[in-house]
N, C-alpha and C positions, 0 to 999 in steps of 0.2 A: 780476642777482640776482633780479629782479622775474619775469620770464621763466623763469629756474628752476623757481619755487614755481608757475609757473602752469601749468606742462611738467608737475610733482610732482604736482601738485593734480586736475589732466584726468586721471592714466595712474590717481592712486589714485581717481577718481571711476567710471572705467571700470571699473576692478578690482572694485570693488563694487557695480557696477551687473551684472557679468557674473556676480557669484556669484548676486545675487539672482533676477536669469536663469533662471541654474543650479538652484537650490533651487525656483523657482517648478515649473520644469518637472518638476521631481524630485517635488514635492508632486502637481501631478496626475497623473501617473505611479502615483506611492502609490496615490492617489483612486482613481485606475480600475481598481487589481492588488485593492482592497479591495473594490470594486461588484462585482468578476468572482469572488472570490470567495464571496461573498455570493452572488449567481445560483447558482454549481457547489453551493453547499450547501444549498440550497435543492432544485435539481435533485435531488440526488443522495436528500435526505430523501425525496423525493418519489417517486423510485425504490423507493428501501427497502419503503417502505408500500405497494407497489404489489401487490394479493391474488395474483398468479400468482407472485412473488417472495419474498411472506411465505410462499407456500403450497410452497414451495421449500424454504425454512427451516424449516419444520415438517418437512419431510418427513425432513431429516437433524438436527433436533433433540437426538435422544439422545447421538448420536455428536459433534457441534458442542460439548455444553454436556460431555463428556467430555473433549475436547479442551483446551477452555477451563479448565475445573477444573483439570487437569492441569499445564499452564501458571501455572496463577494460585498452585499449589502447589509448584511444579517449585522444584528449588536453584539457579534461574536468579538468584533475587532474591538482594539483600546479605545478607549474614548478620544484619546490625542491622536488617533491616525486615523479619522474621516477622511482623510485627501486619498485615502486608497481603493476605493469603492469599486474599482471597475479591473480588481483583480483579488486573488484570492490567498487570502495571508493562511499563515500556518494555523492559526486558532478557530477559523472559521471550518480549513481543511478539517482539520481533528473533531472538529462539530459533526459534520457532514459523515464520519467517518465511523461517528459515534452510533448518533441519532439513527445510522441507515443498518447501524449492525455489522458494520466490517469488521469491528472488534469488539469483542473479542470471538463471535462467533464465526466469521470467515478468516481471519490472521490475528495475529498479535498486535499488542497498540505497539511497541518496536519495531515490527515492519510495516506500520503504517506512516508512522514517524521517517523511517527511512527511506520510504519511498519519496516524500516531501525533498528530504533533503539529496536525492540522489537529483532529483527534476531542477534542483536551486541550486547544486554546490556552485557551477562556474558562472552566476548570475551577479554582477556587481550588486553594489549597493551605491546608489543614486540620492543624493542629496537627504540621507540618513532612511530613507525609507527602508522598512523591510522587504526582505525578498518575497517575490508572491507566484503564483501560477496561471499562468494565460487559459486562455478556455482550450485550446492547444493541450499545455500541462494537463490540466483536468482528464483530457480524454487519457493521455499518455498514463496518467494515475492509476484510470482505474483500468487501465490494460495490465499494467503491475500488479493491482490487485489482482485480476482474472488470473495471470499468472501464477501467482503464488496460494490461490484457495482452487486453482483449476478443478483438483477431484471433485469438490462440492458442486461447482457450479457443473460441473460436466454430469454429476449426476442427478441437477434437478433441471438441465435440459434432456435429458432423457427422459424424467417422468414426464416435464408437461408435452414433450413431443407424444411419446408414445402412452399416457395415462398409467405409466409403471409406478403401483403404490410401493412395491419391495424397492424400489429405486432411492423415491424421495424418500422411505424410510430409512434408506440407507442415508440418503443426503443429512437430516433429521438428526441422526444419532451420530453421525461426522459435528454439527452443528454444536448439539448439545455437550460434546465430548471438550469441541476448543474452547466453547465458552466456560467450563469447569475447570478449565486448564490452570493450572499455576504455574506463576513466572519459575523459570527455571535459572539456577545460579549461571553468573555470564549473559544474560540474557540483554543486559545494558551498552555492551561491548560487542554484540552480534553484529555483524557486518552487512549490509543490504547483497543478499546470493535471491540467486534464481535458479530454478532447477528446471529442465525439461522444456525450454522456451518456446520450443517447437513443436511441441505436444500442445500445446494450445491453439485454437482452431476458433473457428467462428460459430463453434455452437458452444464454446466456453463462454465466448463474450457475449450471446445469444441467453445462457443460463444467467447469466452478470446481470443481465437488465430485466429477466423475469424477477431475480433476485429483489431488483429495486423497486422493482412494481411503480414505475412513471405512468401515472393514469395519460392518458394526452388529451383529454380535455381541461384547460389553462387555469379554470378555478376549482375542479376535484385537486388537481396535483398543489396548489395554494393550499386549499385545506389539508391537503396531509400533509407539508410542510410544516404548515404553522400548528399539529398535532404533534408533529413528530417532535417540535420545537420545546413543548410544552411537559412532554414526556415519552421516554425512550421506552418502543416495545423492548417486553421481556420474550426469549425466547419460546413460552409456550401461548403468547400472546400473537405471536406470528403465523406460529403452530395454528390457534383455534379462527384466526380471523384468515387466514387462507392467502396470506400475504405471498407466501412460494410456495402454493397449493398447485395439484395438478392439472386443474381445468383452466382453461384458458377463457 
């Protein structure tokens, strides 16, 4: 009987020595998904502010803050949160996100998702309203985007810079490749990572807004808005209508 409890006593000592194990390890784990994030945000801030990249964002300014507005206005949002209008909720975001083709042909709807919630996590919540993205966010967004579909974008600024069809062909079959893509197991649980943050340059985020194709006169960019609204190009529709075609 003695032998028993001491048989009992070793297997349940073990058992909670192997959780605490478990959990330790789990904690620095935490620790260091938390430092790395910290760093990529850091980085990425630091990106933003960068004058060739502000001076970027100035450039398509009028058309961006059109966009946004639009969005922040759009029947995206619930019916019960009208009072939110003059910022940009998550459903409106993923509209935007959709509608322009960032997913699934530039990234994943998960890291578009994450990027949302990386620009929201330390944002209270204010008299029950949802969190949303200042036109600030928004630019910060689609720098995460540029970062995270860089190759693409880097190589259909290279075609329209230089009229390189093997380029955008390449961009093309990069394009048609994610959009075929299926979710891969785990893919709910992915973490928002960045890779190469500094590999991305001001002709990435130059290739980003060919990408978007912002006409800049105020009622072209309306109409394809409210086009885009209506129904989402397919990828070989982007293809034949020259949407990030090489002529400028």
């Amino acid at each position: 009987m003695e032998k028993e409890k001491k048989i009992t006593q070793k297997k349940k000592t073990k058992k909670e020595q192997d959780f605490k194990t478990k959990r330790l390890q789990e904690l620095k784990a935490e620790i260091a998904q938390y430092e790395q994030f910290k760093k990529d945000d850091e980085e990425i801030h630091n990106l933003v502010q960068k004058k060739e990249i502000q001076d970027i964002f100035q450039m398509y300014e009028k058309q961006l803050k059109q966009v946004y507005n639009w969005y922040c206005l759009s029947t995206h949002h619930a019916i019960e949160r009208f009072d939110q209008t003059d910022s940009m909720l998550f459903k409106p975001y993923m509209a935007f996100a959709n509608e322009f083709l960032i997913y699934p042909t530039i990234i994943s709807l998960r890291e578009v998702e994450l990027i949302f919630r990386s620009l929201t996590k330390v944002k209270p919540i204010v008299d029950g309203k949802q969190v949303s993205l200042t036109y600030q966010d928004f630019e910060e967004a689609l720098v995460r985007m540029a970062i995270k579909g860089r190759e693409i974008f880097d190589q259909i600024y290279a075609a329209r810079v230089n009229k390189g069809t093997d380029m955008m062909n390449k961009a093309l079959g990069n394009l048609e490749r994610n959009q075929n893509k299926k979710p891969e197991e785990g893919d709910e649980d992915k973490p928002d990572e960045y890779e190469k943050i500094n590999d991305t340059t001001v002709n990435t985020i130059q290739g980003l807004f060919y990408y978007l194709d912002l006409p800049a006169d105020k009622q072209a960019l309306n109409a394809k808005l409210h086009e885009l609204k209506t129904r989402v190009y397919s990828l070989f529709e982007k293809k034949q209508s020259n949407i990030i075609g090489i002529r400028g």
